[in-house]
N, C-alpha and C positions, 0 to 999 in steps of 0.2 A: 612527428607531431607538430602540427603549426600553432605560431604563438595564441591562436586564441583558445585554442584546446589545452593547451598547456593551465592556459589560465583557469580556464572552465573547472581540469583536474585541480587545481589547488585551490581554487576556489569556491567550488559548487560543494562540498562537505558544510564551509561554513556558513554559505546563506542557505544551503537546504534545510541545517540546525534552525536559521533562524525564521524560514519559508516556515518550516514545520510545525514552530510554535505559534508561529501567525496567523495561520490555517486553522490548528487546534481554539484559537482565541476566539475567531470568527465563526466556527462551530459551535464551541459553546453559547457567545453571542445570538445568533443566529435562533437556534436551537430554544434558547428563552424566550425569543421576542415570540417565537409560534407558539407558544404557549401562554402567552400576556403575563410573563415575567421579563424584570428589567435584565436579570443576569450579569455577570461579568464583565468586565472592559477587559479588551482585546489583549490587552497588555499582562491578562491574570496568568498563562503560564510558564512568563518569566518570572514572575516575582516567585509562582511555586518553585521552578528548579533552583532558583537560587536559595529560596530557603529551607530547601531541599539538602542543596548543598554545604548551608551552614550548621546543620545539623550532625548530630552523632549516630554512624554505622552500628548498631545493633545487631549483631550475628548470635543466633539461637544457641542455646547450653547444645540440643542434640544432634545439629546440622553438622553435613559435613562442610565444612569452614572453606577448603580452597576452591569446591565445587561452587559452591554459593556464593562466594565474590567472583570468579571466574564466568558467571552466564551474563551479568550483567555488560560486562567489557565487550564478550562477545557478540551480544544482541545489538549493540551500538557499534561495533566496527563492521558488523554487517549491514547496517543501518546505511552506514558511512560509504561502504563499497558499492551499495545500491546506487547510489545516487551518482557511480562515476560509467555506468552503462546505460544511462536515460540522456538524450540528445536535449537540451533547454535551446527552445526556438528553433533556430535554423544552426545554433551550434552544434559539431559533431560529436559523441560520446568519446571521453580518452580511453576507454577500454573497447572501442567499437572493433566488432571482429574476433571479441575473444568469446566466443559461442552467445552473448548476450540474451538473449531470452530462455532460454536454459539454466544459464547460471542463474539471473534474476528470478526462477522457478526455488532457485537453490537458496538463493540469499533469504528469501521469507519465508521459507521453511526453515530456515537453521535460526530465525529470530524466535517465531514460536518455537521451536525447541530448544534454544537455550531458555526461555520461560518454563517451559515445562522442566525441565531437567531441574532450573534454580528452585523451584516450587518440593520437588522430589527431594531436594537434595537439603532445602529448612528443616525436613521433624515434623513439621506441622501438619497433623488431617486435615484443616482448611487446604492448603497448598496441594497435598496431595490429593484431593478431591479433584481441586480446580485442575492440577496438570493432567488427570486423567482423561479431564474434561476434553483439554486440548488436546490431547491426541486420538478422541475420539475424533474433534472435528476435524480438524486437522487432517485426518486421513480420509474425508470426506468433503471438504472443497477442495482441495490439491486436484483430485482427479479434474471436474471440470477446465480448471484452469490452463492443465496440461493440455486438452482439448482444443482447448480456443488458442492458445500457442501451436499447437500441431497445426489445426486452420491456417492463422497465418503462414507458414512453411512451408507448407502446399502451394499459394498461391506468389509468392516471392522464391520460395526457391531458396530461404535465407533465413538464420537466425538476426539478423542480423537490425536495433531497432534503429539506426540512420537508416537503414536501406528503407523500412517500413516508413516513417516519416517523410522520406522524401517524395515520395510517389502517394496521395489517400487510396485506401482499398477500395474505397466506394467507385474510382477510374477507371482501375484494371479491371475490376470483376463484370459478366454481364447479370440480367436478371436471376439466373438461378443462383451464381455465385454472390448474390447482392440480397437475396434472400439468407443465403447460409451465414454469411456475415450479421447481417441482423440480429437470426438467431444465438451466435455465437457473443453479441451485445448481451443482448440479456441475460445469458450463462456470464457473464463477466460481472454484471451489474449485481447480480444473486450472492455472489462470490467477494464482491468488494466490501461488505461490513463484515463477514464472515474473517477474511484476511484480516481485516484492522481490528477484529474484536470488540466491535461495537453491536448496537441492540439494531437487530432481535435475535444476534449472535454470541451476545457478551457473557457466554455461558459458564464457561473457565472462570471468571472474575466474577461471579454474579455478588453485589455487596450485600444484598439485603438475605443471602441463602448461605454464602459459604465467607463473609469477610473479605473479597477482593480474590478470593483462591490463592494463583498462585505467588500474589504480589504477599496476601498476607503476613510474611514475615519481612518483608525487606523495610530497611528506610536510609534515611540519611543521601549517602551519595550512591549506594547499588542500586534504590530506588527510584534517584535522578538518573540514570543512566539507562534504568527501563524508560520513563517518563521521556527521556530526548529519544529513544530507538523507536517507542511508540508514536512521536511527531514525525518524523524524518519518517517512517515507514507511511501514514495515511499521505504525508507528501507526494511519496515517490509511488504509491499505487495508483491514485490518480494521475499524475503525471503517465505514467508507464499505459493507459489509458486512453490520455488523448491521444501518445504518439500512434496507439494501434489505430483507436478508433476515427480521434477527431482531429488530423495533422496539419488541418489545412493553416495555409499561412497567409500573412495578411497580400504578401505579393500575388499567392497564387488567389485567393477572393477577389481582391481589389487592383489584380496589377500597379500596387505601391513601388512607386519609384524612385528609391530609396539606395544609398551607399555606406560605408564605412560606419562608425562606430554609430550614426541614425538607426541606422536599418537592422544591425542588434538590437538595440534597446526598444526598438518600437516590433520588433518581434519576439522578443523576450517576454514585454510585458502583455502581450498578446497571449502568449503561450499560459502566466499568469494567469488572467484573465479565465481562461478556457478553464485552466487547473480549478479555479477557485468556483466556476459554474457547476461543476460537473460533482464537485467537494459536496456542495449546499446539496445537488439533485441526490447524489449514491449514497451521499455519510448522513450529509445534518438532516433531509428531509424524511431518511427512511429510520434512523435511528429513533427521532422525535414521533416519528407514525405511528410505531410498533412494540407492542409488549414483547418480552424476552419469548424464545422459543426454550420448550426443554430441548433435553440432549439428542432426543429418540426421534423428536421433532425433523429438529435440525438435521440431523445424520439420514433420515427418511428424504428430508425432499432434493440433499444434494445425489445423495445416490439413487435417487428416483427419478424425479422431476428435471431437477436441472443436468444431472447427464444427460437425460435422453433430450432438452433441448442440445445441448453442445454437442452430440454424436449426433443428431440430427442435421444440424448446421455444419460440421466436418460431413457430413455425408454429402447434401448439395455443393459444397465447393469441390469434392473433391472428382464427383462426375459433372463438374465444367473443366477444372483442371484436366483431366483424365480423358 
């Protein structure tokens, strides 16, 4: 592991923490100004988790108590693990090579269900409405995603997201391959509010139907700790995003001729850059567009609609591959 991976690994948990609240500030931000409200200052959800954190843990008379503090921990160290198989800029992942896009399949699946499961596991029919919820959806965007991960795999040969970063897909592929890809864009882009739990997917949580679902029992510090797994996750989904979709770097654009700790930082905040365009396009623009979907909704057009684009798009890459 060379020194600056080293560093990336102990260091990328605690600016993802703080990328992720930054993100979330700028969303909501954002998100008001399109609606001609002033909204929040970007700086609003640190002061929530810290007063989040200064607050008293309430655990329900009929929960089960070690399940219930237990999903929270887990949704955040997965949170945390996420973010050590995504390459920032031109740095390499510290976990690169340990099946990474696989696992990364694995990591935000085991975030929403540790939600679901803490939600089952409060007493509460709010909670357990909303975790229901989730694992309806749940078991209906996973699939595409698994698709557009298969895609890439075929066409690298690799789980692997350095390997994918290094190289844009848009290079190696010809037209028909460049077509499948596309499609497999928009299977991802369908997929990305769906993942983060936002509108017109925020079905699980809906506040004005079920009280938050499966949050509604939590507070204090279990509920900061969903609150940080929920930033660090829309971080790292977009992030996870550009590396498939949009890698390109400013060398490879601009032939930047650039060395040592310059040419990190100005690829880094590049990388940035790309995260937070792409935030505004998939999260704040479509969450702010769209009324909530019901559940029947939602679970009709992932297993309709947007499979058949992503098995459409795995289908053209894989007779260019093939």
């Amino acid at each position: 592991m060379t020194p600056e991976t080293l560093f990336y690994a102990i260091g990328m948990p605690i600016i993802g923490v703080f990328l992720g609240l930054v993100y979330k500030g700028i969303d909501r931000r954002v998100s008001a100004r399109m609606t001609s409200r002033i909204g929040p200052p970007i700086r609003q959800p640190f002061w929530d988790v810290g007063k989040l954190l200064l607050k008293e843990t309430v655990v329900p008379e009929n929960a089960v108590r070690w399940i219930f503090n237990a999903m929270p921990i887990l949704a955040f160290a997965s949170s945390m693990t996420l973010l050590l198989y995504i390459p920032f800029g031109i740095l390499k992942a510290p976990l690169e090579g340990y099946g990474d896009l696989v696992v990364i399949l694995y990591l935000l699946t085991l975030q929403a269900l540790a939600m679901a499961i803490g939600g089952f596991a409060s007493g509460s029919p709010f909670s357990s409405v909303g975790a229901q919820r989730e694992m309806v959806l749940m078991m209906s965007y996973e699939m595409p995603f698994a698709i557009v991960i298969t895609g890439f795999a075929l066409i690298y040969k690799s789980f692997s997201l350095s390997t994918i970063a290094s190289t844009p897909v848009w290079s190696i592929v010809g037209p028909l391959g460049g077509l499948g890809v596309l499609l497999l864009l928009i299977a991802f882009l369908w997929v990305t509010p769906a993942e983060l739990a936002k509108l017109p997917f925020d079905i699980a949580e809906a506040e004005t139907e079920i009280a938050e679902g499966m949050l509604a029992e939590y507070s204090g510090r279990n509920l900061a700790l969903f609150y940080l797994s929920d930033a660090v996750r829309g971080f790292a989904m977009i992030a996870i995003e550009v590396v498939l979709f949009f890698p390109f770097t400013l060398s490879y654009l601009f032939g930047l001729n650039l060395s040592g700790v310059a040419l990190y930082i100005a690829e880094g905040l590049w990388f940035l850059f790309k995260v937070l365009v792409l935030y505004v396009l998939a999260v704040t623009l479509v969450r702010t567009s769209f009324a909530r979907f019901r559940i029947e909704q939602a679970s009709r057009i992932f297993w309709v609609y947007v499979n058949i684009i992503a098995l459409l798009g795995l289908l053209l890459i894989w007779a260019e591959v093939m």
